[in-house]
C-alpha positions as CSV (number, residue, x, y, z in Angstrom):
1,X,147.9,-22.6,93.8
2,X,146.9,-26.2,92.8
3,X,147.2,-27.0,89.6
4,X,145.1,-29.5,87.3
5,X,147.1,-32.8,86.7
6,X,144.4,-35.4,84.9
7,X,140.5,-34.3,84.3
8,X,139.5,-37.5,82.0
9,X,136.0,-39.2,81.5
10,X,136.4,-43.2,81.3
11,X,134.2,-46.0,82.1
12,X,135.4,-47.0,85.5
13,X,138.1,-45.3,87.8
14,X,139.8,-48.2,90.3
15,X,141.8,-46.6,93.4
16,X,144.1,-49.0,95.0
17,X,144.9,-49.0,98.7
18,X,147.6,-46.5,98.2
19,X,145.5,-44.3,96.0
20,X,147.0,-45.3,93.0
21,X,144.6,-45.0,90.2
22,X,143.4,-46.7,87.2
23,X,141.2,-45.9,84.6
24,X,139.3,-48.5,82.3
25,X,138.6,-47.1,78.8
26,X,138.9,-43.5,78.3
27,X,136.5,-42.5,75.7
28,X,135.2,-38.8,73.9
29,X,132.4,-40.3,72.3
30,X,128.9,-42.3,73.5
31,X,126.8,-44.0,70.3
32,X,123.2,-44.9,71.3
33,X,121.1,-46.9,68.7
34,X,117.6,-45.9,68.7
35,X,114.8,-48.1,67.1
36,X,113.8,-46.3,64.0
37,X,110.3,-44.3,64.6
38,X,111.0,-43.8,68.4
39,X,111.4,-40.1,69.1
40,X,113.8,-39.4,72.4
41,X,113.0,-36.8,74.8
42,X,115.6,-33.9,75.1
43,X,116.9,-35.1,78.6
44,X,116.6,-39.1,78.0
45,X,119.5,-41.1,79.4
46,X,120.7,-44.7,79.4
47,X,121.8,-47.5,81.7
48,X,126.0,-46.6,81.7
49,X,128.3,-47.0,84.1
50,X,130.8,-43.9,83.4
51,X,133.2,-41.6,85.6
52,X,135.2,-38.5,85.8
53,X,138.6,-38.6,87.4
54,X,140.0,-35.3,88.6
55,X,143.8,-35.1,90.3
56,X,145.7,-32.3,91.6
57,X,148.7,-31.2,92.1
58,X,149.9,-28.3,94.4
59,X,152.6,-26.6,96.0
60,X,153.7,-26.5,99.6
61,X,152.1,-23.1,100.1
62,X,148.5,-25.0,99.5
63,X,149.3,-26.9,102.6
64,X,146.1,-27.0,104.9
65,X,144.3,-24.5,102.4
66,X,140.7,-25.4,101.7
67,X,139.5,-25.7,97.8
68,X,136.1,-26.7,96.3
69,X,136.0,-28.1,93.1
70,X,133.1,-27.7,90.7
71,X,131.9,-29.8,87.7
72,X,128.7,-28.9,85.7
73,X,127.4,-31.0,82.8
74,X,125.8,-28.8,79.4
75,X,123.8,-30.8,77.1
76,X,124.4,-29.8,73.9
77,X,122.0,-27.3,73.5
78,X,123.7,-25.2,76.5
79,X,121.2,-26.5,79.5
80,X,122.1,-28.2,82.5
81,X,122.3,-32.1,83.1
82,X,122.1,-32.1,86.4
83,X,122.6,-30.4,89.5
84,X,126.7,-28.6,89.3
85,X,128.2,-30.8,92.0
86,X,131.1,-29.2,94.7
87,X,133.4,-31.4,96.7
88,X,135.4,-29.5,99.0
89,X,138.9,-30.6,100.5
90,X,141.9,-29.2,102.7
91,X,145.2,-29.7,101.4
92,X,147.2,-32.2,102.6
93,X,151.1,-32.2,102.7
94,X,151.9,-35.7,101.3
95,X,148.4,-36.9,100.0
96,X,147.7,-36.4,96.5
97,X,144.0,-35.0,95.8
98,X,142.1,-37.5,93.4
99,X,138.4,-36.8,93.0
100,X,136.5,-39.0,91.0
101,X,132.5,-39.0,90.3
102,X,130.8,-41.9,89.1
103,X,127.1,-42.3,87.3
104,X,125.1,-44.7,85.9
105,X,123.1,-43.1,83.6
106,X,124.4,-41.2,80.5
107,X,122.9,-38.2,78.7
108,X,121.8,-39.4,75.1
109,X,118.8,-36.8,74.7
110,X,120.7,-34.6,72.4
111,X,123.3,-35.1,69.5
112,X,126.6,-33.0,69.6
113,X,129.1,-32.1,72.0
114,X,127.9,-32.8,76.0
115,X,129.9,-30.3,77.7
116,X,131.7,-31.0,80.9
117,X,133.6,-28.0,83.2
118,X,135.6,-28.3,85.6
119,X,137.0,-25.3,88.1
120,X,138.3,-24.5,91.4
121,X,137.5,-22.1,93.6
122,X,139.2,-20.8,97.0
123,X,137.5,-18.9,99.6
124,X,134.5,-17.9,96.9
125,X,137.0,-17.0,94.6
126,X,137.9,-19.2,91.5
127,X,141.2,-20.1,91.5
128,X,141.9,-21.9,88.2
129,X,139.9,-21.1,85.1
130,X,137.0,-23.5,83.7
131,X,138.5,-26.5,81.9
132,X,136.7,-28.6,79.8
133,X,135.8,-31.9,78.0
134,X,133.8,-32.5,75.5
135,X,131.8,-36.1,74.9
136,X,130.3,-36.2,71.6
137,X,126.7,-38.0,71.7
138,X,125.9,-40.0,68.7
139,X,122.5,-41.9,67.9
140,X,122.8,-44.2,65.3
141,X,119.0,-45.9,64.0
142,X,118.4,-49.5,64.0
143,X,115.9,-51.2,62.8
144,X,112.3,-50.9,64.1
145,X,110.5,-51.6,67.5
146,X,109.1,-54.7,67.6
């Protein structure tokens, strides 16, 4: 069974030609400054390029298996942002499986912990156990709208 080698969030994931990765600053925590007096909707978002890197590692009985990975994105307050997204791949002897989503708008509608899960399922059936991040949203006020 594949198992989970990197599951970060970072700003920007580069893969070279031979699929060697790298990832430009990791972070755990977004601060937003709001003008002070201007109330946010719960599912506001800004303007920021972000990503999640995923790589796995298996064994030669994966070989030519076929695996969907799941991520799904709680605001704080438990409800989804976003649709859960599934990219599903076969097991390749020799290739290393990097998955990595990019955005350009980040969640800053709610304060606390954004929740992200990550899982794998084979044939319906999950395989490895929801892992998770957590990206702490802070709004900080500054001074007001003019």
């Amino acid at each position: 069974m594949p198992r989970l080698y990197a599951f970060v969030v970072c700003e920007k994931v580069i893969l070279d030609e031979g699929g060697t990765a790298s990832l430009i600053a990791l972070f755990d925590t977004i601060t937003s400054a709001i003008p002070q007096g201007v109330t946010i909707p719960p599912n506001a978002v800004v303007p920021k390029e972000w990503a999640i890197f995923v790589s796995w590692v298996w064994t030669d009985q994966d070989a030519n298996k076929e695996y969907t990975q799941f991520i799904e994105m709680l605001y704080p307050d438990g409800t989804p942002f976003q649709n859960k997204s599934a990219v599903t791949f076969v097991i390749q002897p020799n290739k290393r499986h990097q998955i990595r989503a990019q955005s350009n708008a980040f969640p800053i509608g709610q304060e606390g912990p954004l929740t992200i899960r990550l899982w794998l399922e084979h044939g319906g059936a999950q395989v490895v156990p929801p892992q998770i991040i957590h990206i702490n949203v802070v709004r900080t006020t500054q001074g007001p709208v003019q």
